[in-house]
PDB file of N, CA, C, O and CB in Angstrom:
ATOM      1  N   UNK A   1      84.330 176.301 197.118  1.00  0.00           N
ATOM      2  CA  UNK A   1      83.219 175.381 197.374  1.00  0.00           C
ATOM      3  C   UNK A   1      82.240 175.413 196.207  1.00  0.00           C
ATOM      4  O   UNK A   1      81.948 176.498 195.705  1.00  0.00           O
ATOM      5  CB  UNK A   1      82.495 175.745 198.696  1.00  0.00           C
ATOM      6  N   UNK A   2      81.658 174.141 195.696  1.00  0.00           N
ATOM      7  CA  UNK A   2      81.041 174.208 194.898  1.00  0.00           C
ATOM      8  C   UNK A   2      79.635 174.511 194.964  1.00  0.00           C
ATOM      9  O   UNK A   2      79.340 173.909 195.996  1.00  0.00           O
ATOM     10  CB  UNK A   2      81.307 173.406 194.463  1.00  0.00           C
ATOM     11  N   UNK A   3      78.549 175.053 194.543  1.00  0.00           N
ATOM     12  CA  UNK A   3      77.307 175.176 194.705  1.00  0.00           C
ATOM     13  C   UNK A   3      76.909 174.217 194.928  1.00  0.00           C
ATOM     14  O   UNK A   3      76.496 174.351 196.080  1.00  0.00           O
ATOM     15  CB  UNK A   3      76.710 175.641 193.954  1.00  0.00           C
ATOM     16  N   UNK A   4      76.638 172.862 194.509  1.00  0.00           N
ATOM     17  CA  UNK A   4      76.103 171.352 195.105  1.00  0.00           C
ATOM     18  C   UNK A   4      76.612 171.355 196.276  1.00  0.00           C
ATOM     19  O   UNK A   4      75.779 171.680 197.121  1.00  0.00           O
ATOM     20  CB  UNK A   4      76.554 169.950 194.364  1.00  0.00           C
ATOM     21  N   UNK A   5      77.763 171.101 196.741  1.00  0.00           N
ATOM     22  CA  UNK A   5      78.181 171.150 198.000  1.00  0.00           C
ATOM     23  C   UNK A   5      77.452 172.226 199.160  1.00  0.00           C
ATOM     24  O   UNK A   5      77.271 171.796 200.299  1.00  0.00           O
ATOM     25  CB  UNK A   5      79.570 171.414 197.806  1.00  0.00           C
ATOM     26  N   UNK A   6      77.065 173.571 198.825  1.00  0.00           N
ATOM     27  CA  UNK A   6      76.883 174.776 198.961  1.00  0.00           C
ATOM     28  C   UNK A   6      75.149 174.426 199.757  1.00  0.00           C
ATOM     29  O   UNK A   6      74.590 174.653 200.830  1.00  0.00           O
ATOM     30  CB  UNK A   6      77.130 175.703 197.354  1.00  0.00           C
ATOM     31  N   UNK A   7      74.830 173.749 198.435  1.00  0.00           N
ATOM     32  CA  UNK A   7      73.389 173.527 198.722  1.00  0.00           C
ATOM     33  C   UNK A   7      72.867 173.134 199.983  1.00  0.00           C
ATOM     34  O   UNK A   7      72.010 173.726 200.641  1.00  0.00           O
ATOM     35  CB  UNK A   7      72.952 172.641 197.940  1.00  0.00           C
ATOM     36  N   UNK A   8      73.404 172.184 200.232  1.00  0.00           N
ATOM     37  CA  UNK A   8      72.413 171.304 201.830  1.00  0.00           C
ATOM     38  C   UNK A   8      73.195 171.816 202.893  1.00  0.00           C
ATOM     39  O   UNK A   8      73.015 171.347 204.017  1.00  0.00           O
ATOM     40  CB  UNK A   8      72.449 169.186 202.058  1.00  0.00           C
ATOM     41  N   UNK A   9      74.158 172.835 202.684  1.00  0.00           N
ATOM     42  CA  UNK A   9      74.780 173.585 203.992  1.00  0.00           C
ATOM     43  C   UNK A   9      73.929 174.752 203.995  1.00  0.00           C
ATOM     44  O   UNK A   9      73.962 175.289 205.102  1.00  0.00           O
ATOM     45  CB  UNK A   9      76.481 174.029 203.939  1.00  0.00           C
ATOM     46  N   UNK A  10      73.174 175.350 203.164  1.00  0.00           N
ATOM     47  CA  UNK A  10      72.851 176.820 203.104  1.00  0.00           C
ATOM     48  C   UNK A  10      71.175 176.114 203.659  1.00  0.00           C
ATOM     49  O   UNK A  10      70.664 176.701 204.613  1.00  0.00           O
ATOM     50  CB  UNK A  10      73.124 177.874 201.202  1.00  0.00           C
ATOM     51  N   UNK A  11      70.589 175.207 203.205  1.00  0.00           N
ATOM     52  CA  UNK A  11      69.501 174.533 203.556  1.00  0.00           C
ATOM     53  C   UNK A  11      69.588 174.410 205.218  1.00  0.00           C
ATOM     54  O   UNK A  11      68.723 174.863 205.969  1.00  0.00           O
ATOM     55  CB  UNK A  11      69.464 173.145 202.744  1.00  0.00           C
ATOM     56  N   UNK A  12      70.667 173.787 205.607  1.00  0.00           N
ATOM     57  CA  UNK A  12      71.346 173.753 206.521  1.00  0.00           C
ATOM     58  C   UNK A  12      70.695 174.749 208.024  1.00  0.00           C
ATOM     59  O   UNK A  12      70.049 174.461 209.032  1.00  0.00           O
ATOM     60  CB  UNK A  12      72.643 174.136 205.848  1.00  0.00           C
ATOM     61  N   UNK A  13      71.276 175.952 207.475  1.00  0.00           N
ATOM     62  CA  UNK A  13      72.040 177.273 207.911  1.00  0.00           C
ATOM     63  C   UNK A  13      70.456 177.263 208.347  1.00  0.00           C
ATOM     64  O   UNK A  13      70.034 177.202 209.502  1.00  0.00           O
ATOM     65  CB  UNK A  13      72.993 178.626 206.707  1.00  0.00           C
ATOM     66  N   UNK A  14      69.614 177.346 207.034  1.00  0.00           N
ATOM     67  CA  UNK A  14      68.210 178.335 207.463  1.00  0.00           C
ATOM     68  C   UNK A  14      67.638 177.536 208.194  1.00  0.00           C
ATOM     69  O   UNK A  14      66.971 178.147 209.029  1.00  0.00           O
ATOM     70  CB  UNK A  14      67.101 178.875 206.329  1.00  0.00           C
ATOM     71  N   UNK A  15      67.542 176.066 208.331  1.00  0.00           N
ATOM     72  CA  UNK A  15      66.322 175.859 209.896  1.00  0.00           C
ATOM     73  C   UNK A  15      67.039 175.421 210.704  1.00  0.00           C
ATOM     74  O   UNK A  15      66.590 174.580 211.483  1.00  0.00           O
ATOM     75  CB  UNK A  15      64.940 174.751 209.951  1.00  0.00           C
ATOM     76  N   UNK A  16      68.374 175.836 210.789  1.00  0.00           N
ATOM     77  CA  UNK A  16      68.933 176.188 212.695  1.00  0.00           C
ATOM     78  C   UNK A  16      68.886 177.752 212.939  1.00  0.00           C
ATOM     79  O   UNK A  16      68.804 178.186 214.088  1.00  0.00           O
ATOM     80  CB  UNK A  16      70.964 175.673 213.128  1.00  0.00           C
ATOM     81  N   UNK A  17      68.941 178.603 211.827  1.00  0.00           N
ATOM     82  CA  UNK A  17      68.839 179.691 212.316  1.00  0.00           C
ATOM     83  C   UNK A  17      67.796 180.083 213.091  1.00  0.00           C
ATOM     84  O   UNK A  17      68.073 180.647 214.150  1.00  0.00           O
ATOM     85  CB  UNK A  17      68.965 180.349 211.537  1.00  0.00           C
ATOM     86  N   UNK A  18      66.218 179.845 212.689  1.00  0.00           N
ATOM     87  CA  UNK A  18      65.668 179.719 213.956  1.00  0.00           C
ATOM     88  C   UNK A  18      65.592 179.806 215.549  1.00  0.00           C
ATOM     89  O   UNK A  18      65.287 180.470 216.539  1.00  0.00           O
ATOM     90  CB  UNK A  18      65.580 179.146 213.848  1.00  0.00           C
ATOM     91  N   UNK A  19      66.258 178.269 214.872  1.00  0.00           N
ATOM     92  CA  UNK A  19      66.569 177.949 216.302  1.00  0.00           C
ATOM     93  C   UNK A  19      67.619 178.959 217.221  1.00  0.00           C
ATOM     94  O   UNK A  19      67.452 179.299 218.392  1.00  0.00           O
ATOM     95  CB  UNK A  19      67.191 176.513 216.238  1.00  0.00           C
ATOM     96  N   UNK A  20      68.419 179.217 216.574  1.00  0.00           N
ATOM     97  CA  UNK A  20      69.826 180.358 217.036  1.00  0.00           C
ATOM     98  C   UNK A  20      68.856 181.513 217.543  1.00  0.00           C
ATOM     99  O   UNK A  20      69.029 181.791 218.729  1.00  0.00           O
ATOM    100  CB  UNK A  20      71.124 181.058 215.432  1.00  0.00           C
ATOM    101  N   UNK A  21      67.817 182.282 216.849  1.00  0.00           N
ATOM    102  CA  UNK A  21      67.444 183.130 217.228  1.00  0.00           C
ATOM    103  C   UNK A  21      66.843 182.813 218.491  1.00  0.00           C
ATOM    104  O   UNK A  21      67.485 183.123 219.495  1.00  0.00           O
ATOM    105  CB  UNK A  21      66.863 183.641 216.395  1.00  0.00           C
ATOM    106  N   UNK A  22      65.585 182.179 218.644  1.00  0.00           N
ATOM    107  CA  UNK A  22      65.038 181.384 219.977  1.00  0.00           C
ATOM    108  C   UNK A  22      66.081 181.166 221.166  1.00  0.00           C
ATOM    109  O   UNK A  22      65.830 181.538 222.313  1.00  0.00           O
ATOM    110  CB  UNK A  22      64.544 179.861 219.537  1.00  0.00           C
ATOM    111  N   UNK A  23      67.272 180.532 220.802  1.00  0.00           N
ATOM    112  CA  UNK A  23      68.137 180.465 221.956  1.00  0.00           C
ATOM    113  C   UNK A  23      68.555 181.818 222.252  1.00  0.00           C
ATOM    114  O   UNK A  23      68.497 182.319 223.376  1.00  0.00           O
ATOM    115  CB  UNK A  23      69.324 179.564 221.753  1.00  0.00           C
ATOM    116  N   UNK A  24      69.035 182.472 221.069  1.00  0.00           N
ATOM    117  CA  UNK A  24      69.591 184.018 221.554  1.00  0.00           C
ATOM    118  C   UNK A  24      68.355 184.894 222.161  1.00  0.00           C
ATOM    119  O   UNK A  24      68.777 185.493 223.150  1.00  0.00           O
ATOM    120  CB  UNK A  24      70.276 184.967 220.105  1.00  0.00           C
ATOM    121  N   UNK A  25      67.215 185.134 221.962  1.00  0.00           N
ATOM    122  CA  UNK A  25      66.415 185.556 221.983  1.00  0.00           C
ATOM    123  C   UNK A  25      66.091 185.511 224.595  1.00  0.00           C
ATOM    124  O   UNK A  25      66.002 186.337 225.504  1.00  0.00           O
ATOM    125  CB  UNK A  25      65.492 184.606 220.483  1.00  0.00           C
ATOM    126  N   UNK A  26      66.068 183.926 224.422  1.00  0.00           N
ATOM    127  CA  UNK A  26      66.299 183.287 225.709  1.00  0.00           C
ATOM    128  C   UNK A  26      67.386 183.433 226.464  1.00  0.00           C
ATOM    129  O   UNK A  26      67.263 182.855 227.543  1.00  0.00           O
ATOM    130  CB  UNK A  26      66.233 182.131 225.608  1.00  0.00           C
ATOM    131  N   UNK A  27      68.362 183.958 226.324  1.00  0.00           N
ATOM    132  CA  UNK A  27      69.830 184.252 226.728  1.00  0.00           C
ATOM    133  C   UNK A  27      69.283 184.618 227.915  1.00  0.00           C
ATOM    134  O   UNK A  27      68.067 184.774 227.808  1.00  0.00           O
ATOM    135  CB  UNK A  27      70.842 185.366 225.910  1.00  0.00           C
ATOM    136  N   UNK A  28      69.749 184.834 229.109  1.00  0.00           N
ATOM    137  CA  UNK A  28      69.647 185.611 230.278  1.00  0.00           C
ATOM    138  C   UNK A  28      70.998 186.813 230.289  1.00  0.00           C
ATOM    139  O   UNK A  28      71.907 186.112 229.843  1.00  0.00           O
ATOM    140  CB  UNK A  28      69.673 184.482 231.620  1.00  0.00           C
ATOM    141  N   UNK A  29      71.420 187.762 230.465  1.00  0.00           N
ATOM    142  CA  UNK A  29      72.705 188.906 230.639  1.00  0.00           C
ATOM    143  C   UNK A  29      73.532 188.296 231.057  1.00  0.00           C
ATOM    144  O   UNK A  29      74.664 188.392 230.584  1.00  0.00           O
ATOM    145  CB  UNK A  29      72.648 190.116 231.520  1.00  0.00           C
ATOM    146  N   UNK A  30      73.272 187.535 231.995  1.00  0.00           N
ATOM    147  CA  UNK A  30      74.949 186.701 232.695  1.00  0.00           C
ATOM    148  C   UNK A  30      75.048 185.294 231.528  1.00  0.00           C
ATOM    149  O   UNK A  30      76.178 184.816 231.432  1.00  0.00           O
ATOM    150  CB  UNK A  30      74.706 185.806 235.050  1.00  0.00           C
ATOM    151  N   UNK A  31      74.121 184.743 230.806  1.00  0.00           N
ATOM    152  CA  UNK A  31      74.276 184.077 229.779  1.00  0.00           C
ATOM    153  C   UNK A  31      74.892 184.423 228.583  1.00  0.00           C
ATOM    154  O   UNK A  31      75.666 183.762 227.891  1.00  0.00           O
ATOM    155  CB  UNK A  31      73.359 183.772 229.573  1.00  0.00           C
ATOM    156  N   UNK A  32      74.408 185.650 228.412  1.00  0.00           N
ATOM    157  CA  UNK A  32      74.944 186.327 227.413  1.00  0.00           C
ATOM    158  C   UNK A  32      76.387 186.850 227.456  1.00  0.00           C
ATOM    159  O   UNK A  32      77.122 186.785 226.471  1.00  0.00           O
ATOM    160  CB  UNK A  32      74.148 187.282 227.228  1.00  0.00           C
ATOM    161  N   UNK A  33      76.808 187.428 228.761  1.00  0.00           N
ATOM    162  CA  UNK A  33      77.925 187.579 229.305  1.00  0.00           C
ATOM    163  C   UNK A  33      79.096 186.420 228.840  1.00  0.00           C
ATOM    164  O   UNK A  33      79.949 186.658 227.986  1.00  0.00           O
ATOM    165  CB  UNK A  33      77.600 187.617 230.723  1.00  0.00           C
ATOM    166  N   UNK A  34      78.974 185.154 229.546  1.00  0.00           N
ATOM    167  CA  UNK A  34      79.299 184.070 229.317  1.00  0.00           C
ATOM    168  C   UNK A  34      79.983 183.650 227.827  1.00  0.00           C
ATOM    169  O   UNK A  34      81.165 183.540 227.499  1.00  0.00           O
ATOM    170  CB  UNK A  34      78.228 183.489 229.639  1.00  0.00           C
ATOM    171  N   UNK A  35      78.480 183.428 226.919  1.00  0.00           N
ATOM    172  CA  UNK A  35      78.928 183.321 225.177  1.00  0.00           C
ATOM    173  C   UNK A  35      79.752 184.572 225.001  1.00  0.00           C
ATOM    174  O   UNK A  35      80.578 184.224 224.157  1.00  0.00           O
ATOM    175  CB  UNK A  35      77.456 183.374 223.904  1.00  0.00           C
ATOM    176  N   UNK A  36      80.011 185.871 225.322  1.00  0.00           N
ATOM    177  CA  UNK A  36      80.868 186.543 225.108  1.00  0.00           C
ATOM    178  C   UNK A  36      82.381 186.165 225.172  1.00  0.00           C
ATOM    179  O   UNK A  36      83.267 186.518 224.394  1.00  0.00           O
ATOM    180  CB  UNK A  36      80.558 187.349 225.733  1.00  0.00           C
ATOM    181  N   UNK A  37      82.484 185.324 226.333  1.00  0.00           N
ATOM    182  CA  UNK A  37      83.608 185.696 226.795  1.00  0.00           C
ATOM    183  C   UNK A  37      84.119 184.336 226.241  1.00  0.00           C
ATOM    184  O   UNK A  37      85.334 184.196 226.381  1.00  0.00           O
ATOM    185  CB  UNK A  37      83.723 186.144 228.358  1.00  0.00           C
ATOM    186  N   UNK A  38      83.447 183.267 225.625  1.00  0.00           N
ATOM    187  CA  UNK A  38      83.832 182.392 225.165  1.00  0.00           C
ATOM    188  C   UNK A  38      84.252 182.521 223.505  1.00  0.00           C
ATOM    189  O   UNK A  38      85.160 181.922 222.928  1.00  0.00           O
ATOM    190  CB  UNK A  38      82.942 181.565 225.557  1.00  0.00           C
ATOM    191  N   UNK A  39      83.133 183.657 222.854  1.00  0.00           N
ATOM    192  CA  UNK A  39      83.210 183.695 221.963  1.00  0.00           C
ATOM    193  C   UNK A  39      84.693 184.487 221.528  1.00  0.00           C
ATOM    194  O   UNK A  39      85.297 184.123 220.519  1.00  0.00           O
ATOM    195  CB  UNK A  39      82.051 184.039 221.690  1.00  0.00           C
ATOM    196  N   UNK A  40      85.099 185.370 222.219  1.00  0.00           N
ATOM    197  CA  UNK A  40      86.649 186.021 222.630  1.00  0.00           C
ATOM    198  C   UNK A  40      87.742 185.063 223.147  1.00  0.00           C
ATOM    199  O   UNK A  40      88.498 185.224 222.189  1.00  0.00           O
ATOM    200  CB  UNK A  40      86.513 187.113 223.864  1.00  0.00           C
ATOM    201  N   UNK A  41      88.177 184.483 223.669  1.00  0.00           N
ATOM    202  CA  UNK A  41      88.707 183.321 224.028  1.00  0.00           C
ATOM    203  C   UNK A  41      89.325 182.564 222.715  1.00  0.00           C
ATOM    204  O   UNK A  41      90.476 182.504 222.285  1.00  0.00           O
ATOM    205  CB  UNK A  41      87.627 182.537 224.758  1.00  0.00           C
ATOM    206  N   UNK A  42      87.670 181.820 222.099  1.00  0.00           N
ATOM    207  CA  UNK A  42      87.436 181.120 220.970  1.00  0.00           C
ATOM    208  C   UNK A  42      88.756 181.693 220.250  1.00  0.00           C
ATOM    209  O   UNK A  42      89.847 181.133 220.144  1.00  0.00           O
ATOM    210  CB  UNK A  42      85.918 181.380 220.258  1.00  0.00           C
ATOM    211  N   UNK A  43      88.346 183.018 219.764  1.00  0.00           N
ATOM    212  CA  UNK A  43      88.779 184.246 218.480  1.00  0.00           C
ATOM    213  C   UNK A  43      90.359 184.370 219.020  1.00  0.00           C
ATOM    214  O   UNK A  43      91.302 184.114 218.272  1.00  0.00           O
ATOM    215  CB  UNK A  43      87.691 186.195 218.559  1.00  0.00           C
ATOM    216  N   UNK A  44      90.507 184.731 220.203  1.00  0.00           N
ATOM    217  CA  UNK A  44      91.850 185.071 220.239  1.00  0.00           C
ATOM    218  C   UNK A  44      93.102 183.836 220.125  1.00  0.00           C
ATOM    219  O   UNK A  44      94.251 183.996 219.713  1.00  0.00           O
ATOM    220  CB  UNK A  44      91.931 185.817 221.537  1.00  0.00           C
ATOM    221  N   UNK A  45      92.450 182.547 220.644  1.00  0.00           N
ATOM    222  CA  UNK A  45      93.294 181.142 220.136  1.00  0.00           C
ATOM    223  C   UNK A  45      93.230 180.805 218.906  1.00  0.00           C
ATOM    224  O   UNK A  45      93.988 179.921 218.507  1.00  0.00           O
ATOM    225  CB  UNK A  45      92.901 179.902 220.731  1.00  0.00           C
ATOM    226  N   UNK A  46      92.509 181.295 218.207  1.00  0.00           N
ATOM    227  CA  UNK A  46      92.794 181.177 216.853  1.00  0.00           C
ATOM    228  C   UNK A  46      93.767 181.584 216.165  1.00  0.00           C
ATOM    229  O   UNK A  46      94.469 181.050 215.307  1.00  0.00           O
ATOM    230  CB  UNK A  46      92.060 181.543 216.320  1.00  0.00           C
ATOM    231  N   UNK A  47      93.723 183.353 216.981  1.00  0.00           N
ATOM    232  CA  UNK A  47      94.661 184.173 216.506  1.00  0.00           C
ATOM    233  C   UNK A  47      96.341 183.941 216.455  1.00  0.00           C
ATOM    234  O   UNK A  47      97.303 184.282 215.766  1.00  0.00           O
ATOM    235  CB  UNK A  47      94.374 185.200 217.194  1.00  0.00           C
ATOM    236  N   UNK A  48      96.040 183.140 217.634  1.00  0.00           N
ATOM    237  CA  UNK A  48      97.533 182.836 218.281  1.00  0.00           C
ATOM    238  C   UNK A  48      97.773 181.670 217.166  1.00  0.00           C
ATOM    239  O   UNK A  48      98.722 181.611 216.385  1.00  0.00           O
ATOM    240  CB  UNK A  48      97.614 182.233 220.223  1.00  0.00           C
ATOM    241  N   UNK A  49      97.012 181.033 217.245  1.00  0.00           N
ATOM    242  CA  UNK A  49      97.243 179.750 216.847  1.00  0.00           C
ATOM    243  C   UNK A  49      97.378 179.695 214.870  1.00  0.00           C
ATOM    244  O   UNK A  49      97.575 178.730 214.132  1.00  0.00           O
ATOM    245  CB  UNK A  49      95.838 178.817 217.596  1.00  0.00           C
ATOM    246  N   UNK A  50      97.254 180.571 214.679  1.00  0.00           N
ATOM    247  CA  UNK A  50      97.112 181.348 213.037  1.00  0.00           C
ATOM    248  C   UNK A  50      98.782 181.800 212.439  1.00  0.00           C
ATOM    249  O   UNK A  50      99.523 181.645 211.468  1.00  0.00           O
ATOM    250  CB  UNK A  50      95.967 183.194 213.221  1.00  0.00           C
ATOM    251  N   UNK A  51      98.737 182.301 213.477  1.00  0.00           N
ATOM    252  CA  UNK A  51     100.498 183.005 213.587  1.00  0.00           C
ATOM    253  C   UNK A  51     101.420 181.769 213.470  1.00  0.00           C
ATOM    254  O   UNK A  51     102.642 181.904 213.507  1.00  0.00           O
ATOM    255  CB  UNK A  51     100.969 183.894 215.360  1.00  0.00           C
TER     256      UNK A  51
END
């Protein structure tokens, strides 16, 4: 990837991160629970799907 390209994604990145924190921050445990188990799911069909 080129740095121009690089640029307005990394611009990007920093004012949703924010936001990411605020939502994570707001999570409830069974919310959090939840993005876990999606975020595993996500990862392991990849895995499969990689192979």
């Amino acid at each position: 990837m080129s740095p121009f390209l690089a640029m307005p994604f990394y611009s990007y990145m920093r004012t949703y991160k924010r936001y990411a924190f605020e939502f994570w921050e707001n999570l409830s445990p069974a919310q959090y629970g939840m993005v876990l188990v999606v975020v595993f799911v996500l990862g392991y069909l990849m895995m499969k799907s990689a192979r």
